[in-house]
C-alpha positions as CSV (number, residue, x, y, z in Angstrom):
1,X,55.2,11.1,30.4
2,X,58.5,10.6,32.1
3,X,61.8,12.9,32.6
4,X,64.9,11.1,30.9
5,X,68.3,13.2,31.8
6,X,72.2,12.9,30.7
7,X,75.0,14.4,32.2
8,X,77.9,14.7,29.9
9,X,81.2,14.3,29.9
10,X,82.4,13.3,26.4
11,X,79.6,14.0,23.5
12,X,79.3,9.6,23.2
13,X,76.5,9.3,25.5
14,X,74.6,12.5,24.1
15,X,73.2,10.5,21.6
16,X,73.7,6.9,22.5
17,X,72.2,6.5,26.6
18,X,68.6,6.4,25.0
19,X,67.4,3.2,26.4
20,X,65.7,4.9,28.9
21,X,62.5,4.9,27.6
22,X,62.9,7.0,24.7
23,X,60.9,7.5,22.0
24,X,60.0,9.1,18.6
25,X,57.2,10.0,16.2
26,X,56.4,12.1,13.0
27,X,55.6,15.8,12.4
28,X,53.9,16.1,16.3
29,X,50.3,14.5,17.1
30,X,47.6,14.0,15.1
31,X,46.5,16.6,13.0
32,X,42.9,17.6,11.2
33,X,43.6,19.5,7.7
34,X,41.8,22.2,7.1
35,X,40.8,23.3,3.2
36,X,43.1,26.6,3.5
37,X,46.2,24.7,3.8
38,X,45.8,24.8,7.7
39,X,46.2,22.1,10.0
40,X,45.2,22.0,13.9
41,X,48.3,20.1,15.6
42,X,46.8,18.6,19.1
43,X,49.0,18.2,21.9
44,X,46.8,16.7,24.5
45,X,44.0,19.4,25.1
46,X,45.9,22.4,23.7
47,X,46.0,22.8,19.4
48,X,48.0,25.1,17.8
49,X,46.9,26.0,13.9
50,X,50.6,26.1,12.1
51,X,50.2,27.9,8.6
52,X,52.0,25.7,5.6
53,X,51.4,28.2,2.5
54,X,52.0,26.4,-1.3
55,X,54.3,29.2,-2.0
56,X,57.2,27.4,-0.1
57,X,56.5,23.7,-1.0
58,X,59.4,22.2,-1.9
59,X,59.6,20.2,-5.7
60,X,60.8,16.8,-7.2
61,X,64.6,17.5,-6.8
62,X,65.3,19.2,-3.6
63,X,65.8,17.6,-0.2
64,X,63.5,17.3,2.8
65,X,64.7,18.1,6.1
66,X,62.4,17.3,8.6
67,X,62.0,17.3,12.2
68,X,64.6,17.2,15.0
69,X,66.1,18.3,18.0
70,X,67.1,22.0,18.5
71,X,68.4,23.6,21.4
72,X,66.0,27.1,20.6
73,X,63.1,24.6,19.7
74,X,63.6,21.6,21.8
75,X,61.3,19.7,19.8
76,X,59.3,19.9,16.6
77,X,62.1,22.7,14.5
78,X,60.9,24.1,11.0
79,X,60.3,21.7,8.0
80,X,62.5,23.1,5.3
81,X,63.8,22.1,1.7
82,X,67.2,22.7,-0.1
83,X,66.9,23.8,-3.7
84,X,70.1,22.5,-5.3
85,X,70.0,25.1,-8.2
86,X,70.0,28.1,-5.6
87,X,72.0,26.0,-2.6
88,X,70.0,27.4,-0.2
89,X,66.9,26.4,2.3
90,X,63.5,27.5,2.6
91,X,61.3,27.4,5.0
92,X,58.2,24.8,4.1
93,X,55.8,27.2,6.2
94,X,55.8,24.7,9.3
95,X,57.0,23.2,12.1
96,X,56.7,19.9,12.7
97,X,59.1,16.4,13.6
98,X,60.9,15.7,16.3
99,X,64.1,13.7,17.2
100,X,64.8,10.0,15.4
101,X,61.4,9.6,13.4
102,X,61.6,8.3,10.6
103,X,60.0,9.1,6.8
104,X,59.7,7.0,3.4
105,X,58.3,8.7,0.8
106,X,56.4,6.1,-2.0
107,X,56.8,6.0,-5.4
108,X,53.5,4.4,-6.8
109,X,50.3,4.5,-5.9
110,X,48.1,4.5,-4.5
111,X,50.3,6.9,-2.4
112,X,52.8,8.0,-4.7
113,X,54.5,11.0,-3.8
114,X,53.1,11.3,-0.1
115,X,55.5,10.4,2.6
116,X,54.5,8.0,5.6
117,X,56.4,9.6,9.3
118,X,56.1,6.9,11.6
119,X,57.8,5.9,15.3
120,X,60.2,8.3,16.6
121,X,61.4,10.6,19.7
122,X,58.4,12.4,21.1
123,X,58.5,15.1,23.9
124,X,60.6,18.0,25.0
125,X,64.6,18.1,24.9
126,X,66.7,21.2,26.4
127,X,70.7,20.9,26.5
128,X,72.4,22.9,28.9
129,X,76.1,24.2,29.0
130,X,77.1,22.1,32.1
131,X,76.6,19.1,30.0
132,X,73.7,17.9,30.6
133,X,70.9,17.0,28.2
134,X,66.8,16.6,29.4
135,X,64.2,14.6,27.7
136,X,60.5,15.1,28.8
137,X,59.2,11.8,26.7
138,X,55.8,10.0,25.8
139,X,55.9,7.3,23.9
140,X,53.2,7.9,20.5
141,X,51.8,4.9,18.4
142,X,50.4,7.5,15.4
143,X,51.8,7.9,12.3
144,X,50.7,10.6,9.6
145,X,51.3,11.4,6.0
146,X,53.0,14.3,4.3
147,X,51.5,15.4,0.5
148,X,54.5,18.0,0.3
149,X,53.4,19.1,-3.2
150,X,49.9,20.2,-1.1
151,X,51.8,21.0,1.9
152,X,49.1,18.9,3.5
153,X,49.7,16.6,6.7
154,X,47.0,14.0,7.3
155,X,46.8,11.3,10.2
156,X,47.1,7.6,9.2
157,X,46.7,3.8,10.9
158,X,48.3,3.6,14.3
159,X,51.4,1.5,15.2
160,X,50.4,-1.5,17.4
161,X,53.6,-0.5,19.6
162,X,55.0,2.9,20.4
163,X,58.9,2.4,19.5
164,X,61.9,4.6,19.7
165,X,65.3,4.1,17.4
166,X,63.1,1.5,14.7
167,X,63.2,1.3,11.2
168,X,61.3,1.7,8.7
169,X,61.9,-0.3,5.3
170,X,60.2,0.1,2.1
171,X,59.5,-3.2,0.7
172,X,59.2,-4.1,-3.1
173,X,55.8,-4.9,-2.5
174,X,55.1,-1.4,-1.6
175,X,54.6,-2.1,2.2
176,X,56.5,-0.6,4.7
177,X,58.4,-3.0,7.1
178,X,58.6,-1.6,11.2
179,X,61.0,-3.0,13.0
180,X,62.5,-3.1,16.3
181,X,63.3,-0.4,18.9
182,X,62.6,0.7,21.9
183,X,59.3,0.9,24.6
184,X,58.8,3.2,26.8
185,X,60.6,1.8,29.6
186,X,63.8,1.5,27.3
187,X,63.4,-2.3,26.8
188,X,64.2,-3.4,22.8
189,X,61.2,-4.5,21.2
190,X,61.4,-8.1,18.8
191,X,58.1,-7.0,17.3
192,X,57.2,-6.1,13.6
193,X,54.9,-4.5,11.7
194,X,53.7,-4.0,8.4
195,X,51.9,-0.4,7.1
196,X,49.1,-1.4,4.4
197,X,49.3,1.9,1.5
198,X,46.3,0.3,0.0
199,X,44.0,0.3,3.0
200,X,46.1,2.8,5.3
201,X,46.4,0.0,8.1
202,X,49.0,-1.4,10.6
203,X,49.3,-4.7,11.5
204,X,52.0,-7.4,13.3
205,X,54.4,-9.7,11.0
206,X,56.3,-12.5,12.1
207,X,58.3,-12.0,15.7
208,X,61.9,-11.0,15.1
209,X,64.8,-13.9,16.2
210,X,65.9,-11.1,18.5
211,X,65.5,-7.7,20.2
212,X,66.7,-5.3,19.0
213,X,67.0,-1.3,18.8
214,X,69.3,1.0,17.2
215,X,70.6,-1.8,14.2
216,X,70.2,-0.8,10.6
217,X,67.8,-2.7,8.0
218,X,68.6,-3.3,4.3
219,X,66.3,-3.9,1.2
220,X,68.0,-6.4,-0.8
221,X,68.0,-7.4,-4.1
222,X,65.5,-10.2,-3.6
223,X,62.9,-8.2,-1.9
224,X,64.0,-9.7,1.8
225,X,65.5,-7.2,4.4
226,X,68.8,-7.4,6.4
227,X,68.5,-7.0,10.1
228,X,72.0,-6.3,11.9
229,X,73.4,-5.6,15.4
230,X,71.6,-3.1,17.9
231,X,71.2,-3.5,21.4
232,X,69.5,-5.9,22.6
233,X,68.9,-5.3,26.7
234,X,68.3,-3.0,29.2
235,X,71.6,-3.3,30.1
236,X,72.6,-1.3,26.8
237,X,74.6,-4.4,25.1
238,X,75.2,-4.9,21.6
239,X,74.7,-7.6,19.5
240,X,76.3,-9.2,16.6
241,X,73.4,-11.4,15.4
242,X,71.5,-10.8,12.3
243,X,68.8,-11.9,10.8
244,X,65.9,-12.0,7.5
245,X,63.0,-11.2,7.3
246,X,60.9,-12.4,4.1
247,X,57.5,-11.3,3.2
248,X,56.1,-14.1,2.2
249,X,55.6,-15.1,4.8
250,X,56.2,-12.8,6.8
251,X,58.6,-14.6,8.8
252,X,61.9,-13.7,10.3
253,X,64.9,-16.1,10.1
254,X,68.3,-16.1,11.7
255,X,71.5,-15.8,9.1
256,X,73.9,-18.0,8.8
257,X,77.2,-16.1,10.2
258,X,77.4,-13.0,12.5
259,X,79.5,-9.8,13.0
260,X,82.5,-10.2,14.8
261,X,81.6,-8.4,17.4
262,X,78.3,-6.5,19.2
263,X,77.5,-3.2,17.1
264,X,74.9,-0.6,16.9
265,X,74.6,3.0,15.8
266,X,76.8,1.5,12.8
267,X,75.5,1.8,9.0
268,X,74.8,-0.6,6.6
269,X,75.1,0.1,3.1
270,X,74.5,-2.0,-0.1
271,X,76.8,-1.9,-2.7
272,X,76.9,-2.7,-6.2
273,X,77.3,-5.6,-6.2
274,X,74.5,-6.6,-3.5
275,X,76.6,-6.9,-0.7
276,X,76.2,-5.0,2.4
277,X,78.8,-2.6,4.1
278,X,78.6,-2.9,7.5
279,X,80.9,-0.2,9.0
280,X,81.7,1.8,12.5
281,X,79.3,1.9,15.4
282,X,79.6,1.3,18.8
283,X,80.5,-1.6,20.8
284,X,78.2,-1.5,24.1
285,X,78.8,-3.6,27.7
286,X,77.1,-3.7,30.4
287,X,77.3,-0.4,32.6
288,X,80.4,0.5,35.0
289,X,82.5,-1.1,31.7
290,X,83.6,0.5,28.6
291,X,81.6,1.3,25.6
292,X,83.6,1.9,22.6
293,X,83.2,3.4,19.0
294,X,85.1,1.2,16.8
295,X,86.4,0.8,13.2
296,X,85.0,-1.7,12.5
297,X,83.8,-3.1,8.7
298,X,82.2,-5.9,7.8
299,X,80.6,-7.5,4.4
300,X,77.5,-9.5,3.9
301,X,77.1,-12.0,1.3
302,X,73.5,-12.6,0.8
303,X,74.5,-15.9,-1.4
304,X,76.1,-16.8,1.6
305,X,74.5,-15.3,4.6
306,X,77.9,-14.8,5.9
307,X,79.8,-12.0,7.5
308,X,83.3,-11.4,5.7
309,X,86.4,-9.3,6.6
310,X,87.4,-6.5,4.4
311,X,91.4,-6.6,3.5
312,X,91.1,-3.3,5.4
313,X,89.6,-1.1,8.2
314,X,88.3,2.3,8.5
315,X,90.9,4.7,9.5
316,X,88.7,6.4,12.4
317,X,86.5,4.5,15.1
318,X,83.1,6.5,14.4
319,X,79.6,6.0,15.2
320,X,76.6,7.9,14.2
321,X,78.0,8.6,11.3
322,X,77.0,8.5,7.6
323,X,77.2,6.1,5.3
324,X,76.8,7.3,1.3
325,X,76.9,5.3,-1.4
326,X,78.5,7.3,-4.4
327,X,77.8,6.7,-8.3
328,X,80.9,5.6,-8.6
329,X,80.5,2.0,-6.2
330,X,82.2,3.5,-3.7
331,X,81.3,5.0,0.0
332,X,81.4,8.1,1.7
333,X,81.6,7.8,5.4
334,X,81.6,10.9,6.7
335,X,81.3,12.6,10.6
336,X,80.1,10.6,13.6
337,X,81.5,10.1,17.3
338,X,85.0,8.8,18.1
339,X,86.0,7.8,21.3
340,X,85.5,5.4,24.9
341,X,83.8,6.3,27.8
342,X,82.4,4.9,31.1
343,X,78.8,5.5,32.3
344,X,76.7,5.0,34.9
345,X,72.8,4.3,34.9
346,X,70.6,4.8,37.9
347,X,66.7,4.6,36.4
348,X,66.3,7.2,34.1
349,X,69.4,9.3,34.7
350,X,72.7,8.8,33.2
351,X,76.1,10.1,34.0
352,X,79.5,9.1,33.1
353,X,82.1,8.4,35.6
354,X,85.0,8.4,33.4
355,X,85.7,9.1,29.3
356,X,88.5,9.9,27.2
357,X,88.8,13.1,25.0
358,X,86.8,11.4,22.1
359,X,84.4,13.5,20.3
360,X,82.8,14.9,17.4
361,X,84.4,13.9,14.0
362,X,85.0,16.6,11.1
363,X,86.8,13.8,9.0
364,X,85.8,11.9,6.3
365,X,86.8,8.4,4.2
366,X,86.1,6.6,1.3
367,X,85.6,2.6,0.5
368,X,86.5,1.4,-2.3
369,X,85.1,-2.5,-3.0
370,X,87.7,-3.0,-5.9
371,X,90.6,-2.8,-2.9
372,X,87.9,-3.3,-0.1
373,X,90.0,-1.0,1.6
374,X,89.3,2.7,3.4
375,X,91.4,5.9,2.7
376,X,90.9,9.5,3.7
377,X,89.0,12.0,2.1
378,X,92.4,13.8,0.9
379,X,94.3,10.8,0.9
380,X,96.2,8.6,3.2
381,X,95.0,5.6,5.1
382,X,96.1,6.7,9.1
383,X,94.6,10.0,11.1
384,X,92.4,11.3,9.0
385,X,92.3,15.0,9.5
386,X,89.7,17.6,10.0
387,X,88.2,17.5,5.8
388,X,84.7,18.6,6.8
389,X,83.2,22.2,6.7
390,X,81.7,21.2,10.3
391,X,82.7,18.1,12.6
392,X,79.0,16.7,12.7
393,X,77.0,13.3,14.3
394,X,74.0,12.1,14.1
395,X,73.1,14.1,10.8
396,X,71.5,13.5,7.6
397,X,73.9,13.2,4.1
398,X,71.6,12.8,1.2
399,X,73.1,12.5,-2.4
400,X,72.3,14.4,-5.8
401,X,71.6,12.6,-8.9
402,X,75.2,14.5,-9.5
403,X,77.0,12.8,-7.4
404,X,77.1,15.7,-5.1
405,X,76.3,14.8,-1.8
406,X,74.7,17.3,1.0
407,X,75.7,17.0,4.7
408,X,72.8,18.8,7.2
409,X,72.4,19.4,10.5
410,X,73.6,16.8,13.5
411,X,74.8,17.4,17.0
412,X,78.4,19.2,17.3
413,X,79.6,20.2,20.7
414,X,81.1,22.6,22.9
415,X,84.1,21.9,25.7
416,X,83.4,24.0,29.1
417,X,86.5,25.8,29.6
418,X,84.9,26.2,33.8
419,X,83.7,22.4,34.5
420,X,85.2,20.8,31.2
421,X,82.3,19.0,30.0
422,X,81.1,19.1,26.9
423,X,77.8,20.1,26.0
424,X,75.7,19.0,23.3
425,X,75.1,21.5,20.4
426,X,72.5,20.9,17.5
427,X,73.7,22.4,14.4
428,X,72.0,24.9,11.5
429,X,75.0,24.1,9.3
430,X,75.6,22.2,6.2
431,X,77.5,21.2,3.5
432,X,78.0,19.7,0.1
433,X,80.4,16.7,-0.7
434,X,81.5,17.1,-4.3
435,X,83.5,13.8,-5.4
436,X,84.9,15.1,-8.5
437,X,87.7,17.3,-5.9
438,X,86.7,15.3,-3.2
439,X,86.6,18.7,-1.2
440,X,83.6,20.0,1.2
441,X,82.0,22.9,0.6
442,X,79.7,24.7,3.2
443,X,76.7,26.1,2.6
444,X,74.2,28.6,3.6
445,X,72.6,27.8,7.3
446,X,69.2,26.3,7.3
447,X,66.3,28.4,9.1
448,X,66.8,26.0,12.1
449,X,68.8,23.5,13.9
450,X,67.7,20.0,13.4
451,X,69.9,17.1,14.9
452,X,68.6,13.4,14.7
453,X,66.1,14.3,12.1
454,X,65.0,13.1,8.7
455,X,65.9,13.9,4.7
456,X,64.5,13.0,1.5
457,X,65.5,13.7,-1.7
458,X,62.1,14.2,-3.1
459,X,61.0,11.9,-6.3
């Protein structure tokens, strides 16, 4: 286990200078169920039994929140659910997740209506005032399910690789696609692998045309999956390659075209029409240069394999943002990190030398494919102002079969008025989107913070 610490000066590198041998995993180690709804979490030689009664499991309808980074709990905050008829959160009984894992819940069987956690952030996290932020890391290949209807938490096949900042795709073929990431000595991974629902197994697929952590992955219409951007070195650059992969078989293949430009942290949405939105993120160089969030957009054309220009941009350079795709065809982005800074890295610590007065974003904007352009939640297409309940990053927004859209947790931060720095401040908050006034509402606190953490609208 290694010691992995930031110093802060803007909030950019509070999330993004995790190449350092980061990683993440589900709900905490493996766990033994116990018949009376109890499980025995062990952390090495120490257990802890964690009660998880069935009076607080969540149903089909609300939304997941799971795991996380807190600064009271630095790892592993309460699993909760958000009852959309009541707008408020409940506690699920347990605590459990920590920073970046990542959870997809399946909809047949023979697993239908269990979720698989697999890779993520494991390990301790504080974040102190002077601005600087402390992970104690270990890098975990298990992987477990979740029966949140039981409130049961079983262990499951092993990844081959312990990764950080993966992802996980559901594939039409009801296999789950790992890709990606980081080891634990912060280099990105071009390995892949495939979970098995049927036998509960983990095995390699294909090598990836490029390393990469931190990049998004699409399921598209065809069954395939769209790799895009991430970073790519040690170094902390970005790249703007993408790339295939195709289950049968099982092979990954380099598109055509390529962003403009290096990106990761950006988002990649698929629209309507079976493109793919590729907006924001940031631009990374090597260290002692500047590292930029951007507004940048881009579209894929899987007919094509090429990377087209939008006739606009987005208003606001953001990264670790959301990206929602309302019922409408159009997309929310919403929240994120705006600004440039310099940092240095010396093994695993990392400081900036220099940054601007970028930050946290409370603003929000729409996309609309019939203009392919971006306005402002509230209108206008420059400086989008402050239309969120909370500025947020690095947060969950998870959409309602209304059209409402709820906006939980993230990191927000605090400016020292002593030292100026800003430290790093995992939020309770949230909030609903409602497109029909286009207005954010907030709503009641969760029980705990939870920044970096996973949500599910539950089947």
């Amino acid at each position: 286990m290694g010691e992995i610490r930031w110093r802060i000066v803007a909030i950019v590198p509070a999330i993004f200078l995790l190449t350092g041998g980061l990683s993440y995993c589900p709900l905490s180690e493996p766990a033994h169920l116990k018949a009376n709804n109890k499980y025995v979490a062990t952390h090495g030689k120490k257990s802890a039994i964690v009660e998880a009664t069935s009076t607080n499991n969540p149903a089909s309808g609300d939304v997941l929140i799971m795991g996380g980074a807190a600064t009271s709990q630095a790892s592993e905050p309460l699993v909760e659910f958000f009852d959309p008829a009541t707008k408020k959160f409940a506690s699920a009984g347990f605590q459990g997740g920590t920073a970046g894992f990542t959870a997809v819940e399946f909809a047949s069987p023979p697993l239908a209506g269990k979720i698989l956690l697999a890779a993520g952030l494991s390990g301790t996290a504080s974040f102190s005032t002077q601005g600087v932020v402390t992970f104690n890391t270990a890098v975990p290949t298990s992987a477990q399910l979740y029966n949140y209807s039981a409130g049961s938490l079983t262990t499951t096949g092993s990844l081959i690789d312990g990764r950080s900042f993966a992802t996980t795709t559901l594939l039409q073929n009801g296999k789950v696609l790992i890709t990606g990431g980081f080891d634990k000595n912060g280099n990105p991974l071009a390995s892949a692998e495939l979970y098995d629902p049927s036998t509960g197994t983990v095995s390699l697929t294909g090598t990836m045309v490029s390393p990469r952590g931190m990049h998004t992955a699409t399921l598209l219409s065809d069954g395939t999956a769209l790799l895009v951007g991430g970073v790519n070195d040690t170094k902390g650059d970005t790249v703007g390659t993408a790339e295939i992969y195709a289950p049968t078989p099982g092979k990954f293949t380099s598109t055509q075209g390529k962003l403009p430009e290096g990106l990761a942290a950006h988002t990649a949405t698929m629209l309507l029409t079976g493109k793919v939105l590729i907006a924001g993120g940031f631009n990374f160089n090597a260290p002692y240069k500047f590292d930029n969030s951007v507004a940048a957009a881009a579209l894929y054309d899987p007919t094509t394999q090429q990377f087209n220009l939008p006739a606009g941009f987005p208003v606001t350079a953001r990264a670790m943002h959301t990206a929602t795709l309302l019922n409408d065809g159009t997309v929310l982005l919403a929240g994120g990190l705006s600004g440039t800074e310099v940092r240095k890295q010396e093994g695993a610590t990392f400081e900036l030398v220099g940054a601007d007065q970028g930050g946290v974003l409370n603003s929000a904007e729409i996309y609309d494919p019939a203009s392919s352009k971006f306005t402002c939640v509230g209108g206008g297409t420059s400086n989008c102002k402050g239309s969120m309940a909370n500025a947020r990053a690095g947060h969950s927004a998870t959409i309602f079969a209304s059209g409402a859209v709820l906006l939980a947790g993230g990191l927000g931060a605090k400016t020292s008025t002593v030292n100026k720095k800003v430290a790093p401040l995992p939020l309770a908050t949230a909030e609903l989107y409602d497109p029909s006034n286009g207005k954010f509402t907030a709503m009641a606190n969760m029980n705990s913070q939870h920044a970096f953490h996973s949500a599910l609208l539950l089947r």
